[in-house]
GUVEXLUM-832176 format. One record per atom (N, C-alpha, C): residue in one letter; x, y, z. Coordinates in steps of 0.2 Angstrom, whole numbers, plus 5000, padded with zeros to 4 digits. Layout:
BEGIN
AXYZ ...
***
This chain:
BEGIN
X510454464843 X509854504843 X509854574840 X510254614842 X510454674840 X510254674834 X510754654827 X510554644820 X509754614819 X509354594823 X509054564820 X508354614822 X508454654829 X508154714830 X508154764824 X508754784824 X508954854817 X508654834812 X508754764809 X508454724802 X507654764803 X507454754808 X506754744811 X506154814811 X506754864811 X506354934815 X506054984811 X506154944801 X505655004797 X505354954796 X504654984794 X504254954794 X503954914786 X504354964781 X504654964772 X505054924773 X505654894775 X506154874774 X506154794775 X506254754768 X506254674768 X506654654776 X506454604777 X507054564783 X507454514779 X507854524777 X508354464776 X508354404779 X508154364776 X508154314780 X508754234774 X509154264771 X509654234769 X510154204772 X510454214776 X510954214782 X510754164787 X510454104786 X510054094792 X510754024793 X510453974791 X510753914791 X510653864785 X511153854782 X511253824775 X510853774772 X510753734776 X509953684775 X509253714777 X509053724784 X508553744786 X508553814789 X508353884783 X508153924785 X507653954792 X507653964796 X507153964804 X507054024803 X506354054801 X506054094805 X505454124809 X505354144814 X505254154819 X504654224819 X504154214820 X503754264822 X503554274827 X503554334830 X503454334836 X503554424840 X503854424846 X503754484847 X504554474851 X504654534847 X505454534848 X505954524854 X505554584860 X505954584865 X505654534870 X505254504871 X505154464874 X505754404877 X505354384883 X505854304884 X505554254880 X505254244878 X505154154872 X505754194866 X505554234864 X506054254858 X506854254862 X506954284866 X507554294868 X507754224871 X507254184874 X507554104875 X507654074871 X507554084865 X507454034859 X508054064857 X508254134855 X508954154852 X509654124855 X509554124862 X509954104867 X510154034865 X509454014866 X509753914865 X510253914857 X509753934853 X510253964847 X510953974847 X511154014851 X511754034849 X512153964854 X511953944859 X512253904862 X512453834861 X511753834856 X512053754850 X512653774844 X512553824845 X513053854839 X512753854833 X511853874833 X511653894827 X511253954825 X511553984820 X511354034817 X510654064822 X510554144824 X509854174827 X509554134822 X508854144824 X508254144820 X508254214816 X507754244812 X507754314810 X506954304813 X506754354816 X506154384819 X505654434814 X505254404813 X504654444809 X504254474816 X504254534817 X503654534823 X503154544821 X502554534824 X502054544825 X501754614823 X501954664828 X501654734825 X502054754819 X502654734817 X502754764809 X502154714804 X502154644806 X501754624800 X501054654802 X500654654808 X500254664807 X500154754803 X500354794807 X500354844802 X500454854794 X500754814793 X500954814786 X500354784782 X499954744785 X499354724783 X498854754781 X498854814788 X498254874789 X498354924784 X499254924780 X499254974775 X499454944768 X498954894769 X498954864762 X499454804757 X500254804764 X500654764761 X500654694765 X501054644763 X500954564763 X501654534765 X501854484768 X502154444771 X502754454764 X502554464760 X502954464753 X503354524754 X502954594755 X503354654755 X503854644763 X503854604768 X504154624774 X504854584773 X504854524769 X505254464771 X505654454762 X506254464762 X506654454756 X506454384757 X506154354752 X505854284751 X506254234746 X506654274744 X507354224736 X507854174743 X507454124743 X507854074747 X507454004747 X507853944750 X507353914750 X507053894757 X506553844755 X505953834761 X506053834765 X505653904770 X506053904780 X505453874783 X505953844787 X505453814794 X505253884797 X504453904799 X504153944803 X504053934809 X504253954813 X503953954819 X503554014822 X502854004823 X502354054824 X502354054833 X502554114836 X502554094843 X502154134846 X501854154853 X501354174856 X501354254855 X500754294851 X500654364853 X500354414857 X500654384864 X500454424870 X501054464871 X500854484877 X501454544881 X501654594877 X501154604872 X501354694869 X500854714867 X500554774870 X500054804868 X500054854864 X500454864858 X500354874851 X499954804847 X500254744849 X499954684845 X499354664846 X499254674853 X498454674856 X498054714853 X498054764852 X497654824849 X497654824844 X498154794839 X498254754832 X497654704828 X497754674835 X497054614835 X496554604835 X496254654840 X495654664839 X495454714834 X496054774832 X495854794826 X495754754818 X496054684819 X495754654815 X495254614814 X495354584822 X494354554824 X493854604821 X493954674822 X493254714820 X493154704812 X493654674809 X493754704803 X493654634799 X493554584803 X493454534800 X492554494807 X492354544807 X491754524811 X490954534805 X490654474806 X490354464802 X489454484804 X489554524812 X488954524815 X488954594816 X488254604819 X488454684821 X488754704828 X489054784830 X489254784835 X488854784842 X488354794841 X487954794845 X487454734849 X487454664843 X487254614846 X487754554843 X488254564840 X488654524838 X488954474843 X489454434839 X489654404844 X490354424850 X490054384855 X490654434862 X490054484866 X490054474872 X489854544875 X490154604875 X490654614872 X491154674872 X491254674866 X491454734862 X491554734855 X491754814853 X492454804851 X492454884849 X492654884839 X492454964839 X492454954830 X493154964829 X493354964825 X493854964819 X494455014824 X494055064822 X494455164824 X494555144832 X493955114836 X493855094844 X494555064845 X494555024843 X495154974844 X495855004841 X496055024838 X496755064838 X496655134842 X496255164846 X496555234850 X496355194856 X496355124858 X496255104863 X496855114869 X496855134874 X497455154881 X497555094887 X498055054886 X498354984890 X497955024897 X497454974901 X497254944906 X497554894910 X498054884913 X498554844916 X497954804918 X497954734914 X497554674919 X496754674914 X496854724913 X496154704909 X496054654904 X495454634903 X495454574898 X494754624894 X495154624887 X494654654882 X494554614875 X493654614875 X493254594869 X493854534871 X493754464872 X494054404871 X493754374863 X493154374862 X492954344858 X493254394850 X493254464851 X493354504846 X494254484846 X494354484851 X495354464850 X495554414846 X494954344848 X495054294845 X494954274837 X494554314835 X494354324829 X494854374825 X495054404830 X495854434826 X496254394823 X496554344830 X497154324830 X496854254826 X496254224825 X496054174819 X496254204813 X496054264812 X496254294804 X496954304804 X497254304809 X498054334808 X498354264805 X498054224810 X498554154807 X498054124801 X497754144797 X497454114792 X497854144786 X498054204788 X498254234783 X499054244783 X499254204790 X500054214789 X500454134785 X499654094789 X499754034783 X499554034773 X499154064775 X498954084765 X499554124762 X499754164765 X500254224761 X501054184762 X500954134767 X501754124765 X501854044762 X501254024761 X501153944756 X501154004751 X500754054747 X500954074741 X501554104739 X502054114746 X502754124743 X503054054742 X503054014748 X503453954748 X502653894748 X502653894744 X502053834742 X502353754746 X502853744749 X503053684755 X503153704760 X503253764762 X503353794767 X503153744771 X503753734779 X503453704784 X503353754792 X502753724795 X502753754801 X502953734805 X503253744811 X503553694817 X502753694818 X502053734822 X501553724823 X501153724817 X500853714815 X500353734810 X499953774811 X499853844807 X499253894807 X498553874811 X498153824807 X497453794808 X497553754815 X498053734816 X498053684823 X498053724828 X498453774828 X498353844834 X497853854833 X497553894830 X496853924831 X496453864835 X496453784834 X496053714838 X496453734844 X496953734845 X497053734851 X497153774856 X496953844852 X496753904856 X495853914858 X495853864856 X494953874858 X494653784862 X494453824868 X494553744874 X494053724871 X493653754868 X492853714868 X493053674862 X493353694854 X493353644851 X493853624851 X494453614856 X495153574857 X494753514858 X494553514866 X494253474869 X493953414865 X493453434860 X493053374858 X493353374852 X493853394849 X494553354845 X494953294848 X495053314855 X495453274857 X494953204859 X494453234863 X493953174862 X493853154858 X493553154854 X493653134846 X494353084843 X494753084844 X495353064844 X495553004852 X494953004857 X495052944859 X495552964869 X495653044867 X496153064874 X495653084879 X495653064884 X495453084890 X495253154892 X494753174892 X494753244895 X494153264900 X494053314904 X493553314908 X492753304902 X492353294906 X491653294903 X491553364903 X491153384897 X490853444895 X490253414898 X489953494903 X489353504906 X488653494899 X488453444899 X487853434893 X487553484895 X487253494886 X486653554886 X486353524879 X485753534880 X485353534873 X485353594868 X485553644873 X485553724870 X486253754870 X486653794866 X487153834868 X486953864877 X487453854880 X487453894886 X487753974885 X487154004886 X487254074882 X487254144891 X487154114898 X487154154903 X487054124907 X487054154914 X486954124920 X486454064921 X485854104921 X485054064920 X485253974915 X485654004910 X485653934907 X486153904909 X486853924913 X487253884917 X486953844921 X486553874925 X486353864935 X485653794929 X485253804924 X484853734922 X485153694920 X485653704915 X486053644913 X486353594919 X486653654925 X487053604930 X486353554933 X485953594936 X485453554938 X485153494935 X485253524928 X484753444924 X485153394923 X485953404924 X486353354923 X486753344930 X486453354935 X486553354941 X487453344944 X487753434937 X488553414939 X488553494944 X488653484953 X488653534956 X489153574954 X489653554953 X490453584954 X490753584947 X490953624943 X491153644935 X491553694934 X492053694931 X492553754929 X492353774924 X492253834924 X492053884918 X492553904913 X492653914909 X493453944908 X493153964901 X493454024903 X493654084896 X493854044888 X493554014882 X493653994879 X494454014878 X494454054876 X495254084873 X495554124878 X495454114884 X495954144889 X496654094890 X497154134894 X497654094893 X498054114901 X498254064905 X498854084910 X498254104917 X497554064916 X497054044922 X496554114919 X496454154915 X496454224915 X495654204913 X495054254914 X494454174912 X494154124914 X494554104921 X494454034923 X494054034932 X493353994933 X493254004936 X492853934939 X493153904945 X492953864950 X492353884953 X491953834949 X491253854951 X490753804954 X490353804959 X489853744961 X489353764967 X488953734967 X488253744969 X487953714973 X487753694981 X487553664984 X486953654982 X486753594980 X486253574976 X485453564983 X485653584987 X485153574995 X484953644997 X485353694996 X485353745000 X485353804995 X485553784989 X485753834983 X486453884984 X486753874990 X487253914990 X487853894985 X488253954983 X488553954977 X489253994979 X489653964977 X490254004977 X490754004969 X491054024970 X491554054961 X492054084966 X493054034963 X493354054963 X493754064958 X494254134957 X494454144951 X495054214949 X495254224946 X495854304946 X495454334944 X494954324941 X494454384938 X494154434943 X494154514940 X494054554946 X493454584941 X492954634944 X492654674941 X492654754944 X492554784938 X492254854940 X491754884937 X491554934940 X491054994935 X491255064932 X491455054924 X491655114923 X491155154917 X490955224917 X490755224912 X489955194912 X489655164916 X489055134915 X488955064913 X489655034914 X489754954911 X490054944916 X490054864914 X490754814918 X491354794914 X491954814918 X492354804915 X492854754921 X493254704916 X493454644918 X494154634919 X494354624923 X495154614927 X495554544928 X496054524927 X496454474929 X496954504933 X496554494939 X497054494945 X497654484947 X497954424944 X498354384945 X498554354952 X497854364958 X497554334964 X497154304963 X496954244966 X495954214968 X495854254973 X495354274971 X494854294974 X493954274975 X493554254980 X492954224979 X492454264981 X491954234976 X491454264976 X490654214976 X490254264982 X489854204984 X489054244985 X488854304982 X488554344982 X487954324973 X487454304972 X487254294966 X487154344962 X487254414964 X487154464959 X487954464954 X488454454961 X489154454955 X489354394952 X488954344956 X489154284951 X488954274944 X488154304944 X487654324938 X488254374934 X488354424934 X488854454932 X489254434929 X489754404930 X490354364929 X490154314926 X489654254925 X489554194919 X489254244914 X488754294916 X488554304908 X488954334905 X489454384906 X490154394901 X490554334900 X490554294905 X490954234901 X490554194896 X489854174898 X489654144892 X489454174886 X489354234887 X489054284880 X489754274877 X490554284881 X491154284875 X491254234873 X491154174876 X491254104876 X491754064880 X491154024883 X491853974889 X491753904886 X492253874891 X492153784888 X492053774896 X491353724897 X491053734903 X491253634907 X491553624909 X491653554911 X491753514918 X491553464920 X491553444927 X492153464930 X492153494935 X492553484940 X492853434943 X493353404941 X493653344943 X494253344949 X494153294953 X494853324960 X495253284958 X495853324958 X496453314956 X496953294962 X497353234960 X498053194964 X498353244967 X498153254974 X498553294978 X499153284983 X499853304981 X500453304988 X500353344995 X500253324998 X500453355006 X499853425005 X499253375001 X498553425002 X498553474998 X498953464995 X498953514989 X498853474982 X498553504979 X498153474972 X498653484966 X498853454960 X499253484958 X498953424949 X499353454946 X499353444937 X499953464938 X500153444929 X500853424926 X500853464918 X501253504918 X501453504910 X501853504908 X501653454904 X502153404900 X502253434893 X503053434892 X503153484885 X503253404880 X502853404874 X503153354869 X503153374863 X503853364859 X504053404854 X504553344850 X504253344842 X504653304839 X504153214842 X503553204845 X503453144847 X503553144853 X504153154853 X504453144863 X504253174868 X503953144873 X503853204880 X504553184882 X504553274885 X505253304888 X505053304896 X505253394894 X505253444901 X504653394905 X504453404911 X503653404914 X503953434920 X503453494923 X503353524927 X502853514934 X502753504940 X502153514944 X501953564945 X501353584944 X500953644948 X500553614955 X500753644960 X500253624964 X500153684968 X499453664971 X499153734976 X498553714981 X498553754985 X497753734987 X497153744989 X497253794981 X496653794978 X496453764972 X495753784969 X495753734962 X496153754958 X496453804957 X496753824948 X497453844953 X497953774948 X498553794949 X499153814945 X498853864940 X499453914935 X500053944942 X500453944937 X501053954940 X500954044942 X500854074937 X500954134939 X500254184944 X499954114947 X499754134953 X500154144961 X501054134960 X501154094965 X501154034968 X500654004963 X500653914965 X501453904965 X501653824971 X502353804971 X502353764963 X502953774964 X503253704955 X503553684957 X503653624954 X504153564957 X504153484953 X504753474951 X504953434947 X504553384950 X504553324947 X503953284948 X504653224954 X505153224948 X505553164953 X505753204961 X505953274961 X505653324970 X505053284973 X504453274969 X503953264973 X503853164975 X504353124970 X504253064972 X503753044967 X503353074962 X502953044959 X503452984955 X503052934954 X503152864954 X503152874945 X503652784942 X503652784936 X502852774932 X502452744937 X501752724935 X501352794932 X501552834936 X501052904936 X501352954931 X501952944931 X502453004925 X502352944917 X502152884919 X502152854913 X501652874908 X500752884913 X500252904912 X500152974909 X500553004912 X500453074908 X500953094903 X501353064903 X501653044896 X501453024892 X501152964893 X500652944887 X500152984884 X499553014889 X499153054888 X499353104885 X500053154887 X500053194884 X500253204875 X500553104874 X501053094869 X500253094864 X499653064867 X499153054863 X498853114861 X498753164865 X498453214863 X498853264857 X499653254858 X499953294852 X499853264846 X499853174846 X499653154840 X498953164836 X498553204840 X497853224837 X498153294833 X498553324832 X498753354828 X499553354826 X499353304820 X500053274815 X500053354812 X500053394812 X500253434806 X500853494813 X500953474818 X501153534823 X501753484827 X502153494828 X502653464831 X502853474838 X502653514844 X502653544849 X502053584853 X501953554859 X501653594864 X501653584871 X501353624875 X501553604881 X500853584883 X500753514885 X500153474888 X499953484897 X499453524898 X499253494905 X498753444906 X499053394911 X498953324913 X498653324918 X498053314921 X497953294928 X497953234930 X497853214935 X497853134939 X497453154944 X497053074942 X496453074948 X496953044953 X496553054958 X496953004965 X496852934968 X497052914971 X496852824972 X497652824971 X497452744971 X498152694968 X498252664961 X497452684958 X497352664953 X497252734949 X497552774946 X497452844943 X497352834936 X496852884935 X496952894928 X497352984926 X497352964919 X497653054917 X497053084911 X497053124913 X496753184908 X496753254905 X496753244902 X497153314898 X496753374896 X497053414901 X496553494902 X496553534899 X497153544895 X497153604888 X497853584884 X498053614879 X498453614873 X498753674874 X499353684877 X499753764873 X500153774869 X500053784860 X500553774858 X501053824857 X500953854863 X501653904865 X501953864873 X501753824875 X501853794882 X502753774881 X503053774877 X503853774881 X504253824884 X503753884888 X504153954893 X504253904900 X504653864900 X504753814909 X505553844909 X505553864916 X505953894918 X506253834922 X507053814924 X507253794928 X507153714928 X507153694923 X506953624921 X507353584916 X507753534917 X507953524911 X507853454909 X507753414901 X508053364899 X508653334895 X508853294899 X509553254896 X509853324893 X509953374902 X510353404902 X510153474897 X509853464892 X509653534889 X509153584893 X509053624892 X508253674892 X507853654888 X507253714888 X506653664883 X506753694877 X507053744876 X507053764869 X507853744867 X508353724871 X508953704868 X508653624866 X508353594871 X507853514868 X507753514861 X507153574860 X507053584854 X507253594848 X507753644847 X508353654841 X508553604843 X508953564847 X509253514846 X508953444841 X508353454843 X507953384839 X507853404834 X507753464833 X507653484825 X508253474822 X508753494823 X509553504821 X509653404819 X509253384822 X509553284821 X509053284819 X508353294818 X507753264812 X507553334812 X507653364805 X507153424803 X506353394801 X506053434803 X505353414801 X504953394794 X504453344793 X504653324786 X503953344785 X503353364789 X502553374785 X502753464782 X502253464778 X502153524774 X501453554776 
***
């Protein structure tokens, strides 16, 4: 890693990426000091192959904002590398990055545009880390679309066969619940029912009709493009009495004359309709994916889903989350636990293995993700697939046929390299 930092620390300075491995070149974009980068180097070095070379994220980004191109960062006189595009969170230079590209590729104005939040160009790079805040989701998103549009365009111009381990276009499908969803639908996979509307569901008012006229009391709202529960809210409505509860990590405040938005990293509920009213019109003005609340196959009263890592075709790792509450991300403190811990039967692991194995085949161009699977309950279960992360192999403490998830993974590449372009 050492070498691969130093390579890394001007921001002029080609990275070599000749020295990789003698058939398949690997490089890795991403954010250098993190754990997925460092897990992935680790498994590397333990198969006995060659680091990856790391592009990160704020050199490429920067390098954009001052005119140069994937061209100027990466000595490219080599042959086709496999990419692997990895998750750009947990640094707040790249965050700031992002949305200063969201402003810069935003086709509306700042003032009614799209997203309830929105900063301009200048806004967005003197911006100062808020621990926990969630900012402009919809203008972040619109960044991190441009980024991989352009990390796919600029390096098929270099390497015209380039392969991706994910494919550019299929992350941005899978970063966004709303059109995952009705991809994967579309394709025949199981997933909750989306809350019907005639009309885009644009605020509160048109949440509380829609639910009404489709008489679905209970619906998880969820952050289009949030990640790790952040945006997600367990929502429902006593259809007799009108009372109304939301629960969820999201906090609010009043700064400055606005509301500004928090990920807790607790539930906390909220049962008061002026904050309710608050909290859906930001999330539908940035945009959520609004869907049936479905109850999930519970252990010992506890609710739980499954994420299932499949990579190369094959489901691996699989995880449980359980809780007992409705949202069970792990880095709520929910417990985890291996499924054969919990006695889940061949019938039910076979289910979400399938399920998950179908949803990965709805995007042939991407070879890895980590699938969350629910199970209804009975004796007769179905599975349904709740979201796509194609950064989902961070599982800690879990292995298959004796690997980790990312030694799994170099491995399978190592015996079948990847053939789409």
């Amino acid at each position: 890693m050492s070498g691969v930092k130093e390579m890394n620390e001007s921001l002029h300075q080609p990275i070599d990426v000749h020295d990789l491995t003698q058939d398949q070149p690997f490089l890795l974009i991403g954010n250098p000091d993190n754990r997925r980068t460092q897990g992935l180097q680790e498994a590397r070095h333990r198969l006995g192959l060659k680091p990856a070379v790391v592009l990160p994220y704020a050199q490429l980004l920067q390098n954009w904002r001052h005119g140069r191109t994937i061209a100027d960062t990466v000595d490219f006189n080599l042959s086709v590398p496999l990419i692997r595009i990895d998750a750009p969170g947990e640094e707040w230079e790249v965050e700031r990055e992002l949305l200063f590209l969201g402003a810069m590729n935003d086709t509306s104005t700042l003032t009614g545009g799209m997203g309830a939040e929105a900063f301009s160009a200048e806004q967005a790079l003197a911006l100062e880390q808020e621990w926990g805040r969630i900012y402009a989701p919809a203008q972040w998103f619109r960044g991190w679309k441009a980024c991989l549009d352009r990390i796919g365009r600029e390096s098929r111009e270099i390497w015209p066969e380039v392969r991706f381990l994910n494919d550019p276009a299929d992350i941005q499908l899978m970063f966004d619940k709303r059109t995952c969803q009705q991809h994967l639908s579309s394709h025949g996979v199981d997933v909750p029912p989306a809350l019907p509307s005639s009309q885009p569901i644009r605020d509160y008012m048109d949440l509380r009709s829609s639910m009404k006229a489709a008489e679905m009391h209970r619906v998880f709202v969820k952050l289009a493009y949030g990640s790790g529960a952040s945006g997600v809210v367990a929502y429902q409505v006593n259809p007799r009495t009108g009372d109304e509860i939301a629960v969820t990590t999201m906090g609010m405040e009043q700064s400055r004359g606005k509301t500004i938005f928090f990920n807790e990293g607790r539930l906390r509920k909220y049962t008061r309709s002026e904050e309710i009213a608050t909290l859906m019109n930001w999330l539908c003005a940035e945009g959520a994916q609004i869907e049936r609340w479905m109850p999930k196959a519970t252990l010992d009263q506890r609710a739980y889903d499954i994420r299932q890592l499949v990579a190369g075709g094959q489901a691996g790792h699989a995880i449980m989350r359980l809780s007992r509450t409705p949202i069970t991300n792990l880095h709520l403190r929910n417990e985890r636990m291996l499924p054969a811990e919990a006695g889940l039967d061949e019938q039910r692991m076979s289910l979400v293995r399938l399920a998950a194995q179908a949803a990965m085949s709805a995007f042939p161009n991407s070879w890895s993700a980590g699938i969350d699977v629910m199970l209804t309950s009975g004796s007769n279960p179905r599975a349904y697939v709740l979201d796509v992360n194609p950064f989902g192999d961070l599982l800690y403490r879990v292995e298959h046929h004796g690997f980790g998830t990312y030694e799994w993974e170099m491995e399978l590449l190592r015996k079948e390299p990847i053939q789409h372009a």
